[in-house]
FIGULUM-912385 format. One record per residue (C-alpha): residue number from 1; x, y, z. Coordinates in nm, 4 decimals, padded with zeros to 6 digits. Example, Ala and Ser with C-alpha at 12.3 -4.5 7.8 and 13.67 -1.06 7.14 Angstrom:
<sites>
pos;X;Y;Z
1;01.2300;-00.4500;00.7800
2;01.3670;-00.1060;00.7140
</sites>
This chain:
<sites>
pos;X;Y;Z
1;-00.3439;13.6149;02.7571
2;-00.6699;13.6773;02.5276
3;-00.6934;13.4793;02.2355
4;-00.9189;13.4207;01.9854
5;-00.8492;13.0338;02.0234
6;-00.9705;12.8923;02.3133
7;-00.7969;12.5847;02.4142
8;-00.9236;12.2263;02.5378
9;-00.7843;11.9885;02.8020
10;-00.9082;11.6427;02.9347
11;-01.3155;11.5618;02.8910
12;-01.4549;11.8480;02.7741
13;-01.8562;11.9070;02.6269
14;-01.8574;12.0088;02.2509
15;-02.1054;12.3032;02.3206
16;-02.0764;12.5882;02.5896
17;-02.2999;12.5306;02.9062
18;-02.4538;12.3035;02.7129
19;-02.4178;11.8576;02.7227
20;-02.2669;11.8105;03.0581
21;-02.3431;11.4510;03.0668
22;-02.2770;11.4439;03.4560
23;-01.9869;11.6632;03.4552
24;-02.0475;12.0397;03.6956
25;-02.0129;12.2994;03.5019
26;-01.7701;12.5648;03.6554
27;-01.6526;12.8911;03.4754
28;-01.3348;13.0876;03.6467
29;-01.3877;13.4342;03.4745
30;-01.2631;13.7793;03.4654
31;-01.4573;14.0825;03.4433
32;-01.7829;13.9522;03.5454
33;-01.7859;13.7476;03.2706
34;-01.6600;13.9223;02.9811
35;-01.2798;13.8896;02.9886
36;-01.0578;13.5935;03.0014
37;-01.2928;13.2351;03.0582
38;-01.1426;12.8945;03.2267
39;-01.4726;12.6300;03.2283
40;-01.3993;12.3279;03.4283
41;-01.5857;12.0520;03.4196
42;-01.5895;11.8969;03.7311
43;-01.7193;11.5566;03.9398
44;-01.9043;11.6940;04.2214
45;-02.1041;12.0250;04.3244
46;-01.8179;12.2896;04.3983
47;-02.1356;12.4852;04.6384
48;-02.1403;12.1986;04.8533
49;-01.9345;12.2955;05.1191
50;-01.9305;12.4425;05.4902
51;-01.7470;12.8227;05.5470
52;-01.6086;12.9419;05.8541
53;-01.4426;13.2944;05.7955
54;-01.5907;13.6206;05.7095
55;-01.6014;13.5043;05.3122
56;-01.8994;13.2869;05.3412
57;-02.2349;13.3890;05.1579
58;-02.5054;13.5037;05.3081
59;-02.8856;13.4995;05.2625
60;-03.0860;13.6888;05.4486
61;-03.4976;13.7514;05.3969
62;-03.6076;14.1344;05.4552
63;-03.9115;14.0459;05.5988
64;-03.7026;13.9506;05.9400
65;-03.4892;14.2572;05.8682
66;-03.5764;14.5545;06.1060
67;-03.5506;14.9286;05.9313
68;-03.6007;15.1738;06.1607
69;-03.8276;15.3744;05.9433
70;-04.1201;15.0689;05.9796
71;-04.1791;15.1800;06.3088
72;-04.0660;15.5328;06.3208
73;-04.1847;15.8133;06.0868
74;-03.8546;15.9822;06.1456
75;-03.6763;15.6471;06.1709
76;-03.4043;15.5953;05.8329
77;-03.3283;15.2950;05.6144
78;-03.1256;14.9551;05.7508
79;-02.7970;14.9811;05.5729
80;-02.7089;14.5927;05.4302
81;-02.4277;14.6300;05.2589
82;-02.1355;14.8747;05.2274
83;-01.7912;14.9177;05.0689
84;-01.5935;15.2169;04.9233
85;-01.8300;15.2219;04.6069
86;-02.1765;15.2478;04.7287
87;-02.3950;15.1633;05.0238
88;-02.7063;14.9133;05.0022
89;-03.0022;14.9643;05.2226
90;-03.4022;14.8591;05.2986
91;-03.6370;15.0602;05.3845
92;-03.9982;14.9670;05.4802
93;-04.2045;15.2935;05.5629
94;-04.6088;15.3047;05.5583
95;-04.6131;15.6654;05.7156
96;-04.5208;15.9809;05.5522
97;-04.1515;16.1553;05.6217
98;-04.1917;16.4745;05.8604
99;-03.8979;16.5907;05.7032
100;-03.7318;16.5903;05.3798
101;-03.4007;16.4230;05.2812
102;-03.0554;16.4746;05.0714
103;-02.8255;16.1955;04.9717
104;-02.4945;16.3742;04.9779
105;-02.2719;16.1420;04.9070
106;-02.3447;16.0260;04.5404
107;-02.6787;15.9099;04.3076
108;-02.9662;15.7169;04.4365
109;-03.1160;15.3999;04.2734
110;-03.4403;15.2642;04.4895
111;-03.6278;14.9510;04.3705
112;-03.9769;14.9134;04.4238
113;-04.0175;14.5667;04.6152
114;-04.3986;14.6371;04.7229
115;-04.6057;14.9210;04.8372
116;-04.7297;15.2135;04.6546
117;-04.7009;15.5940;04.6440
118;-04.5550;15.9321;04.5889
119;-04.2263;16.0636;04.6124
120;-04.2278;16.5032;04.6255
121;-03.8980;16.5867;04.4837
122;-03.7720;16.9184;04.3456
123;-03.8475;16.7954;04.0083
124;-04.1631;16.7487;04.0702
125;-04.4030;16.4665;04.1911
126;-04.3205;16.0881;04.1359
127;-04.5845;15.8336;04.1883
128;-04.4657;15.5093;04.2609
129;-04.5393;15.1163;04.2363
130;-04.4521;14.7620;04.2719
131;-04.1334;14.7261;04.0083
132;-04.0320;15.0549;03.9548
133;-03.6614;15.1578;03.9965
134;-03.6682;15.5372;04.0901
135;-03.3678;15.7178;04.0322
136;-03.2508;16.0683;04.2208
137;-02.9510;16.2349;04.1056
138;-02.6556;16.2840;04.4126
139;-02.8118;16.5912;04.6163
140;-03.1988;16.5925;04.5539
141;-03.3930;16.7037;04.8035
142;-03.7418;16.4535;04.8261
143;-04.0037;16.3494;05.0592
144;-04.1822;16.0328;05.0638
145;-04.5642;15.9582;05.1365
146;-04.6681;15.6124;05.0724
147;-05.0202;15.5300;04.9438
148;-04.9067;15.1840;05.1305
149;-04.6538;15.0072;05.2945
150;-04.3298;15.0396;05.0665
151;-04.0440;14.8135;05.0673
152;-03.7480;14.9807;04.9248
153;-03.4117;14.8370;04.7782
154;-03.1871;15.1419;04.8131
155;-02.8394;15.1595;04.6140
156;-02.6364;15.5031;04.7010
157;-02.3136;15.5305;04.4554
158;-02.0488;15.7068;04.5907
159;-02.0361;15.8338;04.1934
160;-02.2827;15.8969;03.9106
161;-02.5499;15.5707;03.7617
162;-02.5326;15.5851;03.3729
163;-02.7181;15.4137;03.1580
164;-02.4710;15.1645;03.0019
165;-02.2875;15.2419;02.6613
166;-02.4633;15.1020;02.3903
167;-02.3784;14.7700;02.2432
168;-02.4020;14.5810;01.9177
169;-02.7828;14.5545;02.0002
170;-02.8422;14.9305;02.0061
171;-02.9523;15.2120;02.2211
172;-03.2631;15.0587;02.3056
173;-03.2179;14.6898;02.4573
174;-03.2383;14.5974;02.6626
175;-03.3443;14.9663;02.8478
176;-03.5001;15.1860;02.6332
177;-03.4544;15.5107;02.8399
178;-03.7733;15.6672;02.6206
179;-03.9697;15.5073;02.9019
180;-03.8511;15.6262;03.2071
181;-04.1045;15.8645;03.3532
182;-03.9690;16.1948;03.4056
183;-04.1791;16.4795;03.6381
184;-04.3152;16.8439;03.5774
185;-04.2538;17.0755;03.8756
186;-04.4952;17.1757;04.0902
187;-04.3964;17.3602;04.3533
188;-04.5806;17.3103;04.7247
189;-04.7227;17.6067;04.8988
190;-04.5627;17.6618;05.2646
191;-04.7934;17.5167;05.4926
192;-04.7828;17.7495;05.8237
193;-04.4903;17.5598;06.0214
194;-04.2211;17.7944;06.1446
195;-03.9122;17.5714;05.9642
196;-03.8836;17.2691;05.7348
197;-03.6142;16.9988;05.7993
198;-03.3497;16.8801;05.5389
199;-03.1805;16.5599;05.6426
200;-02.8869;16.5302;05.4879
201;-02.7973;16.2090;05.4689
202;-02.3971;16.1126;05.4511
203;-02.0794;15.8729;05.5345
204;-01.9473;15.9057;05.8717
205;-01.6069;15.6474;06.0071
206;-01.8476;15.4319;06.1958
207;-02.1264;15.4214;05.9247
208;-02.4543;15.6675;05.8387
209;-02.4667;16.0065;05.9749
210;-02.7477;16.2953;05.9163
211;-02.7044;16.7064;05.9244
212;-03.0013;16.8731;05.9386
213;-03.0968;17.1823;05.7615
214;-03.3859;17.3895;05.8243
215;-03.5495;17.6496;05.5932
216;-03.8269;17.8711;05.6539
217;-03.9796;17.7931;05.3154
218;-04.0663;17.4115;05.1509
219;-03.7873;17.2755;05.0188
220;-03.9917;17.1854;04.7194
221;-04.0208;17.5293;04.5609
222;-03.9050;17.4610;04.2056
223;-04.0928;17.6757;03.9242
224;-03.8943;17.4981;03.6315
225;-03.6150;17.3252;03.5645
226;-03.4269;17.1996;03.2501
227;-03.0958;16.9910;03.1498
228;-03.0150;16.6281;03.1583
229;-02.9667;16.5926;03.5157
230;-03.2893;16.5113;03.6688
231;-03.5033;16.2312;03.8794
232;-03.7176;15.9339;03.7342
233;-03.9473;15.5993;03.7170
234;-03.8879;15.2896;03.5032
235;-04.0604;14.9913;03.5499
236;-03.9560;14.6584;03.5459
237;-04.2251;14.5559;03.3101
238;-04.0865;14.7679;03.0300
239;-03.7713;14.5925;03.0424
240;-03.6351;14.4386;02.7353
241;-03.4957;14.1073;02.7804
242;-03.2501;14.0005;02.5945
243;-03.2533;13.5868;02.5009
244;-03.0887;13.3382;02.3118
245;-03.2629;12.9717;02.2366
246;-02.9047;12.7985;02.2491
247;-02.6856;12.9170;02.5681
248;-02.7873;13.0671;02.8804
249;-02.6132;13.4307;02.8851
250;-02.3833;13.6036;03.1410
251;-02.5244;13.8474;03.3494
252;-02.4014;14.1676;03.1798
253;-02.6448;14.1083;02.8983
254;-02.9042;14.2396;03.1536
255;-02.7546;14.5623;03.2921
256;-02.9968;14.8278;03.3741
257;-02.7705;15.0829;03.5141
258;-02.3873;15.1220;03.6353
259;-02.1940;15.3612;03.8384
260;-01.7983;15.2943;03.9530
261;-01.7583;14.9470;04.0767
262;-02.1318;14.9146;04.0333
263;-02.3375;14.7190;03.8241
264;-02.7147;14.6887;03.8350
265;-02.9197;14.3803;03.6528
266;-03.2960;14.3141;03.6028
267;-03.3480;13.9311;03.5526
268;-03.6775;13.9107;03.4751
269;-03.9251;13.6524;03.2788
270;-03.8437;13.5265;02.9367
271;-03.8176;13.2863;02.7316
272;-03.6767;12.9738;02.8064
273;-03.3690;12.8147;02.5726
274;-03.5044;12.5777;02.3917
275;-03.2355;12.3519;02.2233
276;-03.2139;12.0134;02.3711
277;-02.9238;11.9361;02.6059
278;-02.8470;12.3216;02.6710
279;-02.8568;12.4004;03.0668
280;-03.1240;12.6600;03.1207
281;-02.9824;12.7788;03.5198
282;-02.6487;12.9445;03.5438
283;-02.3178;12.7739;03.5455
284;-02.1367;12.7155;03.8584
285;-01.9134;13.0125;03.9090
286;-01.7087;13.2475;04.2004
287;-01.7335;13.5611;03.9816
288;-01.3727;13.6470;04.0655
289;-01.3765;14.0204;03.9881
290;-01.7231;14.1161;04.1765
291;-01.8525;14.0912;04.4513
292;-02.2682;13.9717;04.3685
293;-02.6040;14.0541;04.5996
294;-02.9413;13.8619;04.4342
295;-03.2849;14.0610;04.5723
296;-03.5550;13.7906;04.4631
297;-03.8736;13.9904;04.3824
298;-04.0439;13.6852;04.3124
299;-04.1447;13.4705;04.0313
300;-04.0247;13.0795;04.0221
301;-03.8008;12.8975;03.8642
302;-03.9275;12.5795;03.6135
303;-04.2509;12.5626;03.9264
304;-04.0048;12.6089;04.1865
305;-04.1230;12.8990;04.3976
306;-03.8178;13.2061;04.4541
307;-03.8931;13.3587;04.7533
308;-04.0165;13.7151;04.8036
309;-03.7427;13.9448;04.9950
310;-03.4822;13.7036;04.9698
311;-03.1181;13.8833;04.9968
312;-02.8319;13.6472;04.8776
313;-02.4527;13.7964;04.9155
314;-02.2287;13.5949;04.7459
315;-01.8369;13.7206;04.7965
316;-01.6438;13.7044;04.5183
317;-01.3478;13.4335;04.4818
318;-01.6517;13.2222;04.6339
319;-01.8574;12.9365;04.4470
320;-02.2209;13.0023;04.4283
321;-02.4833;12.8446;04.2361
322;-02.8181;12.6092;04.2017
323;-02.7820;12.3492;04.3758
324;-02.7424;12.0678;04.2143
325;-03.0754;11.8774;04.2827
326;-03.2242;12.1950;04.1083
327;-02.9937;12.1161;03.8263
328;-03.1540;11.7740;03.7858
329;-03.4946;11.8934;03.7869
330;-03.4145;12.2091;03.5411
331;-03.3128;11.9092;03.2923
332;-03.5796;11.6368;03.4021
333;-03.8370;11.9143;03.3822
334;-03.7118;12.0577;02.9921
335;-03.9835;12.0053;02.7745
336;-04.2649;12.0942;03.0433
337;-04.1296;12.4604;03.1185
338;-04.1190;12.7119;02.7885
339;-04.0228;13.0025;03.0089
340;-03.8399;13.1118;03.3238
341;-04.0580;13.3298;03.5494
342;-03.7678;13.4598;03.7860
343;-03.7602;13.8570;03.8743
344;-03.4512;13.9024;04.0608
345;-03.2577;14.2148;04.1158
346;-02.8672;14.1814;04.1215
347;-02.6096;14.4109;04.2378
348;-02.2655;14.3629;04.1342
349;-01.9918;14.5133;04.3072
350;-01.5922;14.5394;04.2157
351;-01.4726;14.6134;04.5872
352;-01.5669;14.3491;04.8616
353;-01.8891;14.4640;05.0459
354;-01.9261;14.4438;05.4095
355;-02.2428;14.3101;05.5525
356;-02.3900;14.4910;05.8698
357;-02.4523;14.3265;06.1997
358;-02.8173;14.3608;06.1338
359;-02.7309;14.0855;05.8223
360;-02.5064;13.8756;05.9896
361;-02.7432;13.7902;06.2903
362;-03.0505;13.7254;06.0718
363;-02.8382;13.5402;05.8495
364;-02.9725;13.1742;05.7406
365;-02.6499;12.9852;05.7590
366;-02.6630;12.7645;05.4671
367;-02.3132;12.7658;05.4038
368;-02.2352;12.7038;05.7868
</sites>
């Protein structure tokens, strides 16, 4: 039950996430962190353990990851991850799509891991760069022609991304949608071939399937358009982060965008909290309710490199975590870092997700 009074039991710091004096830090919450809260203090490292099941994390770095659109112009994304909810994919293309494509089955979110370029999309052109998330509503019909090679992050929702309700801080933080980057139409003259492809891209039982469409005209014929239903950019670096000098916050404070069962974060650089004895990494924790992927863009954490492409699955019910040697350091380390320099994307998920082989053969094995 929900109470405004929060009990306390046994040895127990007078501050939140904050004076451990030894003790491991371990919150058991509810709704990724916003309903009901147990923190246990505990002895030893709850990560530091061996799985053997289909519940153990996974990290897995994209570079080693094989999408078949690196090699093949009319090759598709990897799919990663999958549950009833949405589908997570990478894509690494450096040649232009001969065809266009068509996300059926709900919205698109793409992060920009590297690369550069444009996407043609019957709103109009989108350029494209490092950070950007790009955003195409369920059933746009796009082509992509990178300037370079272009990792992409995909996230299909099997329902609509919103921007999140506002909260006591306001319409504008910590995404102020006035940024995005929204195009003009401009539609592109046929070019002589006798058909244009449509991929339609969609859910079969056994995974990804395509249907193909083809139209005597381009696809991207659009004159004008108008409503609130349409395709942008927003970049990373136009992010407002949202701080607080005395506690390390949950997650939630930095959601970008959410669909059903989805939940999208930027953590990027800010500054770090400053009041002595309060634990600047995140608590120990299972995240009961979600299921939690980390994409590590890059940055580093108090001189610690992250690494670049990094792809972390952590099942919920499941402890996860800095270790605890990074702990130590975070707090050895306190007055010679005044910010964290982390960019991490983080996907959380209320069904379980289901890694593909692809993942589970390049996978790490930390935990095994």
């Amino acid at each position: 039950m929900e109470s405004f009074v929060h009990l306390r039991k046994g040895t127990t710091p007078r501050r939140l996430h904050a004076d451990l004096d030894g003790l491991k830090d371990d919150e058991l919450g509810r709704g990724g962190f916003t309903g009901r809260t147990a923190n246990m203090y505990r002895r030893n490292d709850p990560t530091a353990y061996r799985a053997d099941g289909p519940l153990r994390p996974i990290d897995v770095l994209s570079a080693q990851l094989e999408p078949a659109d690196a090699t093949d112009p009319a090759g598709h994304p990897l799919r990663l991850f999958h549950n009833a909810d949405c589908c997570i994919s990478l894509s690494r293309r450096s040649a232009e799509m001969p065809f266009h494509v068509r996300y059926v089955d709900g919205d698109l979110l793409c992060f920009v891991h590297a690369g550069s370029g444009r996407l043609e999309t019957e709103f109009g052109p989108l350029d494209y760069r490092e950070g950007d998330w790009i955003y195409l509503p369920k059933a746009t019909t796009w082509r992509q022609l990178p300037a370079a090679e272009t990792t992409l992050l995909l996230i299909q929702a099997t329902d609509e991304f919103r921007v999140p309700p506002p909260g006591p801080l306001g319409r504008h933080f910590p995404f102020d949608p006035s940024q995005v980057v929204i195009p003009d139409p401009a539609p592109i003259e046929d070019d002589g071939r006798d058909q244009y492809e449509v991929r339609l891209i969609h859910r079969t039982i056994d995974g990804v399937g395509t249907t193909s469409l083809f139209y005597q005209h381009n696809p991207i014929d659009v004159e004008g358009w108008r409503g609130d239903n349409f395709a942008f950019t927003f970049n990373i670096a136009d992010y407002n982060v949202v701080t607080s000098d005395s506690v390390h916050l949950p997650p939630m404070v930095h959601l970008f965008m959410q669909a059903t069962g989805v939940y999208v974060m930027n953590f990027l650089p800010k500054p770090a909290e400053g009041v002595p004895g309060t634990e600047r990494t995140p608590w120990y924790h299972r995240n009961v309710d979600y299921d939690e992927i980390a994409f590590f863009h890059g940055g580093s954490l108090y001189g610690i490199p992250m690494p670049p492409g990094l792809i972390s699955h952590a099942p919920q019910g499941v402890h996860h975590g800095a270790p605890e040697a990074a702990r130590e350091r975070a707090r050895r380390k306190f007055d010679d870092y005044s910010r964290v320099d982390w960019q991490v994307i983080a996907i959380d998920t209320r069904r379980r997700l289901t890694p593909s082989a692809e993942v589970l053969a390049k996978d790490l094995g930390q935990h095994a």
